[in-house]
Backbone as ProteinMPNN parsed JSONL, in Angstrom:
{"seq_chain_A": "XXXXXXXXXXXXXXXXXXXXXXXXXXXXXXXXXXXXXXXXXXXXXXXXXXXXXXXXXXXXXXXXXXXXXXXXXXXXXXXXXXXXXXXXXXXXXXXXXXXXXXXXXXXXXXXXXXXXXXXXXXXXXXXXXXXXXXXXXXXXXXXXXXXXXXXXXXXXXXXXX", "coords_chain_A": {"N_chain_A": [[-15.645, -7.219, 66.676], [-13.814, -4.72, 68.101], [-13.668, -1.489, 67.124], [-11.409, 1.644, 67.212], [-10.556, 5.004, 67.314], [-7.701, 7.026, 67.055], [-6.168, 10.056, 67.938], [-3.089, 11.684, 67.324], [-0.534, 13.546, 68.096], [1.722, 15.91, 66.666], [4.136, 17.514, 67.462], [6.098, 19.877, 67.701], [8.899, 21.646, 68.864], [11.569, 23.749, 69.684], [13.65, 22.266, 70.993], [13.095, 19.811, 69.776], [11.234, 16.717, 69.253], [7.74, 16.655, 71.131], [7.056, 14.09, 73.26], [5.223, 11.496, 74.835], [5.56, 10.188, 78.446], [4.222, 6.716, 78.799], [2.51, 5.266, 81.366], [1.825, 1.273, 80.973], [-0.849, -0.753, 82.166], [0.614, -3.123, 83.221], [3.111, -1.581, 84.726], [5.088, -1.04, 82.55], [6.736, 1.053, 80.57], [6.137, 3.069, 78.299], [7.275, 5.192, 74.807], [5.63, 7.879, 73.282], [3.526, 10.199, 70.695], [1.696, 13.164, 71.596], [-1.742, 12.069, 72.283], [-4.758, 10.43, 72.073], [-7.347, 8.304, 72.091], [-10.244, 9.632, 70.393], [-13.271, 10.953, 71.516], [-16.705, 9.874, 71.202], [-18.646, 11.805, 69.785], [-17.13, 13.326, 69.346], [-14.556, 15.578, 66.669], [-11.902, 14.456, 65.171], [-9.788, 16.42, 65.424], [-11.365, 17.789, 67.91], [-11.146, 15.823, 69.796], [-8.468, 15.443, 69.662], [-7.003, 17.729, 70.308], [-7.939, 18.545, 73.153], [-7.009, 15.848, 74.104], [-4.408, 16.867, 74.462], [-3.863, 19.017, 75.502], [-4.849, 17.752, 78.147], [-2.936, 15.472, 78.752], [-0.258, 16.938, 78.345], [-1.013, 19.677, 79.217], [-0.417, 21.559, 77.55], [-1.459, 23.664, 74.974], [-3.217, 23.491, 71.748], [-3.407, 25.747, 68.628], [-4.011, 25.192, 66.523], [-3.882, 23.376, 63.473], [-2.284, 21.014, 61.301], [-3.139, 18.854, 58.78], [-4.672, 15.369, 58.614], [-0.988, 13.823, 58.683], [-0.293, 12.032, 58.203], [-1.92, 8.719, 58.104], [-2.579, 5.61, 60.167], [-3.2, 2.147, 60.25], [-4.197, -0.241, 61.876], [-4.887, -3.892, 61.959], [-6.198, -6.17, 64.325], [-6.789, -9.344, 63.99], [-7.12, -11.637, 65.733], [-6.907, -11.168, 68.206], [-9.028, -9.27, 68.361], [-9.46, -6.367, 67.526], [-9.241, -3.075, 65.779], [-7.526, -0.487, 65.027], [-7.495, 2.6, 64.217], [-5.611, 5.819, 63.061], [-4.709, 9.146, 63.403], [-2.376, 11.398, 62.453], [-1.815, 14.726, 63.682], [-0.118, 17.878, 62.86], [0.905, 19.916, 64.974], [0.217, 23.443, 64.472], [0.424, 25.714, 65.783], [0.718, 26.446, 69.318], [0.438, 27.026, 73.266], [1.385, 28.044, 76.19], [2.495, 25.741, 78.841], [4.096, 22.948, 79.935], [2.877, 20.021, 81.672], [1.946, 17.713, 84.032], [-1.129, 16.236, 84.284], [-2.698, 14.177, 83.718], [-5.887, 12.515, 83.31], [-6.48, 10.37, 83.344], [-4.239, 8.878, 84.114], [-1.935, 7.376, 83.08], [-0.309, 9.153, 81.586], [3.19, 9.866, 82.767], [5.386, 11.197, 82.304], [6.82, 13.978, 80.044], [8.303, 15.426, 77.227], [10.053, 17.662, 75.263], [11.852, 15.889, 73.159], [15.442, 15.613, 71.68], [15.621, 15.323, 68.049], [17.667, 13.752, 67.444], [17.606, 11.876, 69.367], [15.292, 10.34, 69.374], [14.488, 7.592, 68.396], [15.634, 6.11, 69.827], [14.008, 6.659, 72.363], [11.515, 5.608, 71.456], [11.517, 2.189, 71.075], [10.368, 0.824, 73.421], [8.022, 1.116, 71.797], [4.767, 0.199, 69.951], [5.093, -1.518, 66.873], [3.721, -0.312, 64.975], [3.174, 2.363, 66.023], [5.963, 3.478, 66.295], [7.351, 3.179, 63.895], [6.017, 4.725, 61.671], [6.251, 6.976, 63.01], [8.98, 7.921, 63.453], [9.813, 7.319, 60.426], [8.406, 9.742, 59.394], [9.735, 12.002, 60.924], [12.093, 11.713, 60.441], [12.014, 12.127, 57.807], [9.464, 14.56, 57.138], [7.692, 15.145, 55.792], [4.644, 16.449, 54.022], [2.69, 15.942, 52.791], [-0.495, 13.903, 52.598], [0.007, 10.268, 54.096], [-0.161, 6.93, 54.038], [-0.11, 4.258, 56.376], [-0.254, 1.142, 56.611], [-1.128, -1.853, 59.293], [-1.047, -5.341, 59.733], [-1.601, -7.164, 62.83], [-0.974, -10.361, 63.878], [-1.502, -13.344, 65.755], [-2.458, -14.245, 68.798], [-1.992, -13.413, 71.887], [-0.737, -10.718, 73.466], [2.2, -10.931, 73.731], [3.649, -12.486, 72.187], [3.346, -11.769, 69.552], [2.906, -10.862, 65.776], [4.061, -8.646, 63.922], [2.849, -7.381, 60.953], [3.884, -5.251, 57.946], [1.506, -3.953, 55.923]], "CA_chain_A": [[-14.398, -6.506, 66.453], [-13.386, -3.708, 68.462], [-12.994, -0.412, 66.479], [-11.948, 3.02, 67.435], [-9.935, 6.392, 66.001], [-6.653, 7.441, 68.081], [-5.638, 11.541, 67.342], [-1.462, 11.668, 66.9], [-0.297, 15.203, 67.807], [3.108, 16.379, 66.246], [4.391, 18.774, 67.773], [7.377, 20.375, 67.322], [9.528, 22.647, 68.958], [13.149, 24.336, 69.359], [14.539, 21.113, 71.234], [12.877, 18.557, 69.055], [9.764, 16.66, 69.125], [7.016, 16.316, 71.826], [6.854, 12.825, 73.689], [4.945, 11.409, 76.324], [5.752, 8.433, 78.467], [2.921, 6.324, 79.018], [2.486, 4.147, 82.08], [0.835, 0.343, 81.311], [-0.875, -1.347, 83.192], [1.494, -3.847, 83.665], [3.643, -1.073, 84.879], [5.927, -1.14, 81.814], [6.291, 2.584, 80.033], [6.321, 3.073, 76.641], [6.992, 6.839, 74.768], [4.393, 8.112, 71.813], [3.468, 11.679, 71.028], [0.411, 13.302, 73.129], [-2.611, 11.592, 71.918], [-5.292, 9.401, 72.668], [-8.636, 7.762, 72.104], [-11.316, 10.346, 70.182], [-14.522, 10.406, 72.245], [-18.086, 9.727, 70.763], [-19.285, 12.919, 69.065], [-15.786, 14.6, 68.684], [-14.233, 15.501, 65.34], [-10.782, 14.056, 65.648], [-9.48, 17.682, 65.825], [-11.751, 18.301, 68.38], [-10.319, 14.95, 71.27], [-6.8, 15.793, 69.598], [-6.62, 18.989, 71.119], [-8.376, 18.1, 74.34], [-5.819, 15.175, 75.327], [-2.853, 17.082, 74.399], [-4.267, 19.455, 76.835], [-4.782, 16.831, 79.211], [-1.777, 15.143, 79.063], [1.003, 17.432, 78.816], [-0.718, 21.212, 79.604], [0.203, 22.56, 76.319], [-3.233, 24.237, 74.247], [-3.13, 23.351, 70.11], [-4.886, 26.156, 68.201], [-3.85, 25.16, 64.762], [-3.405, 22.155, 62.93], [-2.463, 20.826, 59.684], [-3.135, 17.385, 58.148], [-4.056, 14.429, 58.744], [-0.031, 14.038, 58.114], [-0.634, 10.158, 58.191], [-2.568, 7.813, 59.119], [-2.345, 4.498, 60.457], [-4.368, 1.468, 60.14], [-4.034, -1.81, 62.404], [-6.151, -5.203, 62.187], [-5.814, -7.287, 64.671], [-7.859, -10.404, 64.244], [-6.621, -12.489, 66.867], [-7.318, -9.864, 69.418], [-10.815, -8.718, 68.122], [-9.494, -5.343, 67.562], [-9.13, -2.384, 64.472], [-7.196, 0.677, 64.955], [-7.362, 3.847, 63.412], [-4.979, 6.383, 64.207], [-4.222, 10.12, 62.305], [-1.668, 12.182, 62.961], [-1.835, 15.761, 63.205], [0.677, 18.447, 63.186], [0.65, 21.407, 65.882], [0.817, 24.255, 63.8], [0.487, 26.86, 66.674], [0.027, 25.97, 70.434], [0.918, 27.957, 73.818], [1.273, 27.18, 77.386], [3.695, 25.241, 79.636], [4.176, 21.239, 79.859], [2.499, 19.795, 82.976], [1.39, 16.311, 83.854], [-2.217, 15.896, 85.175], [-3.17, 13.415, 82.56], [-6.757, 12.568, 84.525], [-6.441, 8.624, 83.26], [-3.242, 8.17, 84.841], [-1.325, 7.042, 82.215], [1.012, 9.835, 80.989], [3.832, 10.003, 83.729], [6.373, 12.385, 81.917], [6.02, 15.076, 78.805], [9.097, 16.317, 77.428], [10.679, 17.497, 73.916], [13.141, 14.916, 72.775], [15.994, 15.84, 70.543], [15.259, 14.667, 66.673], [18.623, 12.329, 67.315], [17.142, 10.787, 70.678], [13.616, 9.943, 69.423], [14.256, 6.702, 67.924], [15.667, 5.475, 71.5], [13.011, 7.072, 73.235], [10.208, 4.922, 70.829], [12.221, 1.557, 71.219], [9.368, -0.121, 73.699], [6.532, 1.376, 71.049], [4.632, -1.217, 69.124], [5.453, -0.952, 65.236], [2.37, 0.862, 64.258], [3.569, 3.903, 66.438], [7.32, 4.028, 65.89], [7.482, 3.146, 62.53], [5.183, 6.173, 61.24], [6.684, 8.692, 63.014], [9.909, 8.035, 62.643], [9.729, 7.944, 58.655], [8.018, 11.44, 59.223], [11.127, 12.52, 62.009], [13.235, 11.931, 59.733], [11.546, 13.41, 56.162], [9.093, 15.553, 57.325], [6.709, 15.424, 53.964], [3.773, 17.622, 53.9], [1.486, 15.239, 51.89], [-0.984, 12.501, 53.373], [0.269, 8.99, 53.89], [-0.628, 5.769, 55.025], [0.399, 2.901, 57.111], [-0.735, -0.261, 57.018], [-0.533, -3.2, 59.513], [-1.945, -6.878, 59.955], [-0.713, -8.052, 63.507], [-1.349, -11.651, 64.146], [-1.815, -14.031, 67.172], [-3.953, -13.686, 70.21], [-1.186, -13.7, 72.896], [0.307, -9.849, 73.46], [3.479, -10.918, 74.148], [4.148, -13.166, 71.011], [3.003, -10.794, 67.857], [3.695, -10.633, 64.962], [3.165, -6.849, 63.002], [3.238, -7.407, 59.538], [3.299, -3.829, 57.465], [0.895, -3.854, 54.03]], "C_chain_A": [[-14.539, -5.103, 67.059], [-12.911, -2.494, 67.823], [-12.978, 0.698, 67.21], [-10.68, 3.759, 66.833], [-9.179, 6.69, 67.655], [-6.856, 8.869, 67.185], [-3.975, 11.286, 67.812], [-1.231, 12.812, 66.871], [1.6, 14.98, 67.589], [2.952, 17.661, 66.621], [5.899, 19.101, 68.057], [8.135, 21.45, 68.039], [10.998, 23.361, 69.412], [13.845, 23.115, 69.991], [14.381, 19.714, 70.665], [10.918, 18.333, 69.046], [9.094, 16.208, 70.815], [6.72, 14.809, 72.075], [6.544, 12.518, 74.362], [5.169, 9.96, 76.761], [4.781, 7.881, 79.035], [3.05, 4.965, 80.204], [1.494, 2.815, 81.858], [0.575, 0.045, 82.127], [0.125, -2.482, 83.604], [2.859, -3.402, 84.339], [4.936, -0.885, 83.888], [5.514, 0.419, 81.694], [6.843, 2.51, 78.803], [6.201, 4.803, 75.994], [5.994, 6.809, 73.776], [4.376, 9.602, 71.91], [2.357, 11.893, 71.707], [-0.295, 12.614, 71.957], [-3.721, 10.888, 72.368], [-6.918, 9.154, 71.576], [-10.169, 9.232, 71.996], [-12.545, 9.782, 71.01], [-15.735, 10.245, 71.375], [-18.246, 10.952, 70.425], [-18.255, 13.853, 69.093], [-15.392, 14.641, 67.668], [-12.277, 15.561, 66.429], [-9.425, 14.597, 66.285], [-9.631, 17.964, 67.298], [-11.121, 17.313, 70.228], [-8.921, 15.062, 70.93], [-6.453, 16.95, 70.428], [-7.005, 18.745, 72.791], [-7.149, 16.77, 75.063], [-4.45, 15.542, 75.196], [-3.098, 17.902, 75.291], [-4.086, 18.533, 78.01], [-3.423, 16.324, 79.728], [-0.159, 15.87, 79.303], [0.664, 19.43, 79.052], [-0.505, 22.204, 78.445], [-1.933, 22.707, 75.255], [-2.343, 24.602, 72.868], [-4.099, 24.409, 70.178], [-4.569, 26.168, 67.216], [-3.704, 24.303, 64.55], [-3.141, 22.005, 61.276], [-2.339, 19.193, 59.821], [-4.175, 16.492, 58.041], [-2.695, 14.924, 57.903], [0.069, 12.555, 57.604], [-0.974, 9.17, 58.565], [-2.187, 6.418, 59.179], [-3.66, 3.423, 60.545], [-3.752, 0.124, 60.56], [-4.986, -3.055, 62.574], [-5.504, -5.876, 63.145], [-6.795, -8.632, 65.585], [-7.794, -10.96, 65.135], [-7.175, -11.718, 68.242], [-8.475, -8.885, 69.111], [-10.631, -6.846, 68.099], [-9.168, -4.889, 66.254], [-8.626, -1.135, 65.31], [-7.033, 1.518, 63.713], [-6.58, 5.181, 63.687], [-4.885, 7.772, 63.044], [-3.633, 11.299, 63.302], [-1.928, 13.36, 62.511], [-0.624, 16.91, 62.883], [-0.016, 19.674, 64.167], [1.275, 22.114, 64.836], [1.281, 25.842, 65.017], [-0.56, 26.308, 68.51], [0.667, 26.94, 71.393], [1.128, 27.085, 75.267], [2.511, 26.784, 78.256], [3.734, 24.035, 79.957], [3.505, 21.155, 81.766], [1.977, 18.848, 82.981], [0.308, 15.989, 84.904], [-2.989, 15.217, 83.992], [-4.435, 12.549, 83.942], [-7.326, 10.894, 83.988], [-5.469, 8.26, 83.677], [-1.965, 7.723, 84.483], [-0.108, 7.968, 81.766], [1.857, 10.193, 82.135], [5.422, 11.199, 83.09], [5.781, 12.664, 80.739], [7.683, 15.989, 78.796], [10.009, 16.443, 75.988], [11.93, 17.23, 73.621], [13.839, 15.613, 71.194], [15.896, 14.952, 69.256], [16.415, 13.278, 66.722], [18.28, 11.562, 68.184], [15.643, 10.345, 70.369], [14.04, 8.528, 69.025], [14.133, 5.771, 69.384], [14.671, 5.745, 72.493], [11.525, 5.95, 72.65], [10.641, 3.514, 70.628], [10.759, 0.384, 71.511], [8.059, 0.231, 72.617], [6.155, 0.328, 70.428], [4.799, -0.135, 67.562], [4.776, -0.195, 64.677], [2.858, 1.989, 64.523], [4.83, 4.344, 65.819], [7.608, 4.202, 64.508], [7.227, 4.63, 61.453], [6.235, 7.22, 61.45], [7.915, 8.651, 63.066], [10.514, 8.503, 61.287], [9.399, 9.392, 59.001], [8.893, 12.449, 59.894], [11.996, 12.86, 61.0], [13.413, 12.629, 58.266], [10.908, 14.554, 56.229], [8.099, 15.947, 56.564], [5.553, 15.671, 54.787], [2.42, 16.753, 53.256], [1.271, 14.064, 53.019], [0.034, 11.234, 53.305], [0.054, 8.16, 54.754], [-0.01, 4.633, 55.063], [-0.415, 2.243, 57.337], [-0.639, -1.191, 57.519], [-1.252, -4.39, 59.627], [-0.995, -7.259, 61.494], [-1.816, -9.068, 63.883], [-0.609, -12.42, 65.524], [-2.437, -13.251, 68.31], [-2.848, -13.325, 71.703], [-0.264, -12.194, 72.812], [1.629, -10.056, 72.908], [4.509, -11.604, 72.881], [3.328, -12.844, 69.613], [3.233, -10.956, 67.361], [3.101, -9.593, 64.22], [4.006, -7.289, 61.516], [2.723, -5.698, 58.725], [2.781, -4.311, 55.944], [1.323, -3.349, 53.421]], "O_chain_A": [[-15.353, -4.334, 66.548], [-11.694, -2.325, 67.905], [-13.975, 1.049, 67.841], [-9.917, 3.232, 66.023], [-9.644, 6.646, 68.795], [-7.455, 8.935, 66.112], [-3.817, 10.576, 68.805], [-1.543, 13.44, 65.859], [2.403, 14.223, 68.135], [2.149, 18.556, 66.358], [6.663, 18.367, 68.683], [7.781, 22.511, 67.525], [11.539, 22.563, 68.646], [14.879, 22.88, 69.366], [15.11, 18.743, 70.87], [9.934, 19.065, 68.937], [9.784, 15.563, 71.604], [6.15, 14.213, 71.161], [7.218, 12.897, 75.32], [5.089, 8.931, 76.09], [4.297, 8.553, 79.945], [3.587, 3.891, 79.933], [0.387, 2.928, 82.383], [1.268, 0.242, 83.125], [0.258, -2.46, 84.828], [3.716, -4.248, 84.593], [5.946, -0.536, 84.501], [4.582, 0.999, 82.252], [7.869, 1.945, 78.424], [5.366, 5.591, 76.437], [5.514, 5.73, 73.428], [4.937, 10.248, 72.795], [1.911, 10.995, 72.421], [0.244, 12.506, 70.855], [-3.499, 10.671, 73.559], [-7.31, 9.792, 70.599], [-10.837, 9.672, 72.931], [-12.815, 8.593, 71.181], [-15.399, 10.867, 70.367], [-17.578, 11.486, 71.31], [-18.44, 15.054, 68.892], [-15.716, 13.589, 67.118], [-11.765, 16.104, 67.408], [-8.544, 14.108, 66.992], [-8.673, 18.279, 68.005], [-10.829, 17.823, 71.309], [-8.107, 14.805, 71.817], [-5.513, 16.901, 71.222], [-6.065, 18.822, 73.582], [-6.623, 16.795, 76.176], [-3.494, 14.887, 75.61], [-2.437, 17.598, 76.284], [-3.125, 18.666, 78.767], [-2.896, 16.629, 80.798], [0.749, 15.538, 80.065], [1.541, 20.294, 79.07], [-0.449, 23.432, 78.521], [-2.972, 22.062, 75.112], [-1.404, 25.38, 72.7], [-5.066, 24.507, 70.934], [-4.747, 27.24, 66.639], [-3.176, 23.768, 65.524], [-3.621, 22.645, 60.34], [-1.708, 18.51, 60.628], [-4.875, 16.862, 57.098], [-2.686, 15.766, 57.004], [0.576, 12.212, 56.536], [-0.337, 8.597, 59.449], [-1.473, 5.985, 58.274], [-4.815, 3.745, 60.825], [-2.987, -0.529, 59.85], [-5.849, -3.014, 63.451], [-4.333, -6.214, 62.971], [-7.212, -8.864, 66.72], [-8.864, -10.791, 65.721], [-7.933, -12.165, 69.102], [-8.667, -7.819, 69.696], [-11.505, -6.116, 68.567], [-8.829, -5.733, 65.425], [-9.319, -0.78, 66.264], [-6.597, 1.237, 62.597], [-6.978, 5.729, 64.716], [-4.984, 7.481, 61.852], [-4.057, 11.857, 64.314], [-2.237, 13.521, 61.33], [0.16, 16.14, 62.328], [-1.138, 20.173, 64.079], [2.349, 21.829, 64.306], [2.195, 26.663, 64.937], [-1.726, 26.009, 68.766], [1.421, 27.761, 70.871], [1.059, 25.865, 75.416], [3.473, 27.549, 78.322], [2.84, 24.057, 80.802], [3.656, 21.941, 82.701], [1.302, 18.667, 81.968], [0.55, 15.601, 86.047], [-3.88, 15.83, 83.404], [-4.097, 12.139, 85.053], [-8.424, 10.415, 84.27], [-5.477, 7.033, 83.778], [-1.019, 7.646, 85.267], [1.006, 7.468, 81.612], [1.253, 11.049, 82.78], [6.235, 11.778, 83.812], [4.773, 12.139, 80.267], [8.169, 16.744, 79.638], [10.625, 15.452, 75.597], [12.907, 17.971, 73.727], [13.285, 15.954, 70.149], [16.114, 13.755, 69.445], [16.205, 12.161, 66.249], [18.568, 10.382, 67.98], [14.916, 10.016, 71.306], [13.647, 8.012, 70.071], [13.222, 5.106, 69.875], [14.555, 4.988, 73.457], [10.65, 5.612, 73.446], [10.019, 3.21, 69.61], [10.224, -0.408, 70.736], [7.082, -0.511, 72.715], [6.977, -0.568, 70.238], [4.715, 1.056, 67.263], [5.203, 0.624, 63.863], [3.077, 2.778, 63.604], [4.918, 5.285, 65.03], [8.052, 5.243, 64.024], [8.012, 5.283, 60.765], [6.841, 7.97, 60.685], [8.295, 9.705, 62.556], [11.257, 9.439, 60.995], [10.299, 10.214, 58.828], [8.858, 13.626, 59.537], [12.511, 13.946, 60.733], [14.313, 13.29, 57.748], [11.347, 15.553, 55.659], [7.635, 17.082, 56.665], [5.403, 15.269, 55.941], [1.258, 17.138, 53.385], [2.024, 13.519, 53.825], [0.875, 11.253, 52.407], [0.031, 8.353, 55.969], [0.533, 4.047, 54.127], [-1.324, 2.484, 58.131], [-0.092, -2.025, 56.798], [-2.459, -4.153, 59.577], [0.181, -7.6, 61.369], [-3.01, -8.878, 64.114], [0.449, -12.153, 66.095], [-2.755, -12.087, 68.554], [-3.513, -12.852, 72.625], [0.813, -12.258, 72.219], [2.099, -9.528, 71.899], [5.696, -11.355, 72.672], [2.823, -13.658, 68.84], [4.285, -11.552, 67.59], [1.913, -9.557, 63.899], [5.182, -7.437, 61.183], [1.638, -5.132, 58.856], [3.447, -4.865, 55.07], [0.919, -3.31, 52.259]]}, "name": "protein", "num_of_chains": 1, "seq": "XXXXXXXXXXXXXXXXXXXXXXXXXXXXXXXXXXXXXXXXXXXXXXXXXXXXXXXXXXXXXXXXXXXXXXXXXXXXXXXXXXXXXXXXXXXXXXXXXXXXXXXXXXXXXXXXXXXXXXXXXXXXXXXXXXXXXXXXXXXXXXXXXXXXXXXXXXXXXXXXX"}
């Protein structure tokens, strides 16, 4: 089984929230906020800040939370995600896209009424979360739970715990 720890940056500011669109490989694009894949001896803080750098140019120097984390099994596909969102409490900078995996092809803060449409192609783990939190905003931990089942991408099924 495949495990590893995503970082989830929230970030917030006068036109809405921070979104990046992510090129698959299959050339599909899907939005999410900046984030990615903690490295080996980082504290989750420490690759959160680093690929929001990366990907959209903007430098976190504050955080608060975890705001909520996420937790995906998926047996079928020999994998475990772990995911925790942070909030940007204070960041600086200017948006820019030299994401140096290739993957983030735009970076740009979506109005609070256009996020849902913007997270449409996301898989349920992502949208789900931050939505609920789009739309409440709560201050306290919380967690998401999913089970998705079958081996075959394309025919899933995300069950939430």
């Amino acid at each position: 089984m495949r495990r590893w720890t995503v970082g989830g940056a929230l970030v917030v500011g006068p036109e809405g929230l921070l979104l990046v669109a992510n090129r698959r490989k299959n050339g599909s694009i899907d939005w999410s906020t900046p984030g990615g894949v903690i490295d080996e001896g980082e504290s989750v803080l420490e690759g959160l800040t680093r690929e929001v750098e990366e990907e959209t140019g903007l430098i976190v120097e504050q955080w608060i939370g975890p705001i909520y984390e996420v937790e995906a099994i998926a047996v079928g596909l020999g994998w475990h995600l772990r995911v925790e969102a942070h909030v940007a409490v204070t960041y600086g900078g200017d948006i820019r896209i030299e994401d140096p995996d290739g993957i983030v092809v735009d970076a740009r803060f979506v109005p609070w009424t256009d996020c849902a449409g913007h997270l449409q192609g996301a898989p349920r783990w992502v949208h789900e979360p931050l939505l609920d939190w789009a739309e409440q905003r709560w201050e306290q931990h919380r967690h998401f739970g999913y089970r998705v089942e079958g081996t075959e991408p394309r025919s899933l099924s995300v069950i939430r715990l």
